[in-house]
C-alpha positions in Angstrom: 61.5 57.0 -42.8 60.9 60.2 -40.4 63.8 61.9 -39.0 63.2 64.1 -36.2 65.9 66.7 -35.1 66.7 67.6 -31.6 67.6 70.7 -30.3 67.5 73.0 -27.5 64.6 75.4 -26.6 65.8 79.1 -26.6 62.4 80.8 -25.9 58.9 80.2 -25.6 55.6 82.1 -26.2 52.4 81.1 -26.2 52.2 78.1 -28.9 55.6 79.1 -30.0 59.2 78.2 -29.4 62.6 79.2 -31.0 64.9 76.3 -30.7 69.1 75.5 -31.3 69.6 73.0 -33.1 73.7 72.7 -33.8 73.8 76.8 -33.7 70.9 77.5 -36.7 67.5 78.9 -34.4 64.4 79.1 -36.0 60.9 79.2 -34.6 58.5 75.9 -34.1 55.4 75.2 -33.2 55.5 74.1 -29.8 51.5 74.0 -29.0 51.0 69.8 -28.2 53.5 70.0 -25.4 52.2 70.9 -22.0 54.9 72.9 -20.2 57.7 73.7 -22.3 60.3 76.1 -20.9 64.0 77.6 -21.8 66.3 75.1 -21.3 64.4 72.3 -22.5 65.3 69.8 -25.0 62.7 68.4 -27.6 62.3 66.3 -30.7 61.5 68.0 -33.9 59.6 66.6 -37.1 58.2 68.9 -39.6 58.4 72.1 -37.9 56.4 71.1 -34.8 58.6 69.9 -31.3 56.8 66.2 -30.6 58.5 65.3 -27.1 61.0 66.3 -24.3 63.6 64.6 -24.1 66.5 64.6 -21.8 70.1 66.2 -22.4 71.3 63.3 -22.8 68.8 61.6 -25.9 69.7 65.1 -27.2 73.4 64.3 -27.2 72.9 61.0 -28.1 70.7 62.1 -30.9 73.8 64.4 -32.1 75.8 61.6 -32.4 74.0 59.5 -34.3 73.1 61.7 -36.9 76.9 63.1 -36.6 77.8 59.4 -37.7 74.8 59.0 -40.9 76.5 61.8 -41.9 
């Protein structure tokens, strides 16, 4: 099973982004995703953001993983 981790876009240059992801920001590779700015929310597997999605999937997203664990 893959898990992927949403969060919210801090920053973005060139083919990388920093990201919030419950308060923790680290730096991903943001290069497959065509227009990617501050604000954004995306989907995260393995270090690399895979999709946008909207604010609330990302909240949705929270809760789900709030109730696995």
């Amino acid at each position: 099973m893959c898990v992927g981790l949403s969060a919210k876009v801090v920053s973005v240059k060139d083919d990388t982004a920093v990201i919030d992801a419950g308060g923790a920001q680290r730096e991903i590779s943001a290069g497959i995703l065509d227009e990617l700015e501050p604000g954004d929310y995306v989907m995260v597997h393995a270090g690399v953001a895979i999709a946008k999605i909207s604010a609330s999937d990302e909240e949705e997203a929270d809760d789900i993983m709030g109730e696995l664990l």
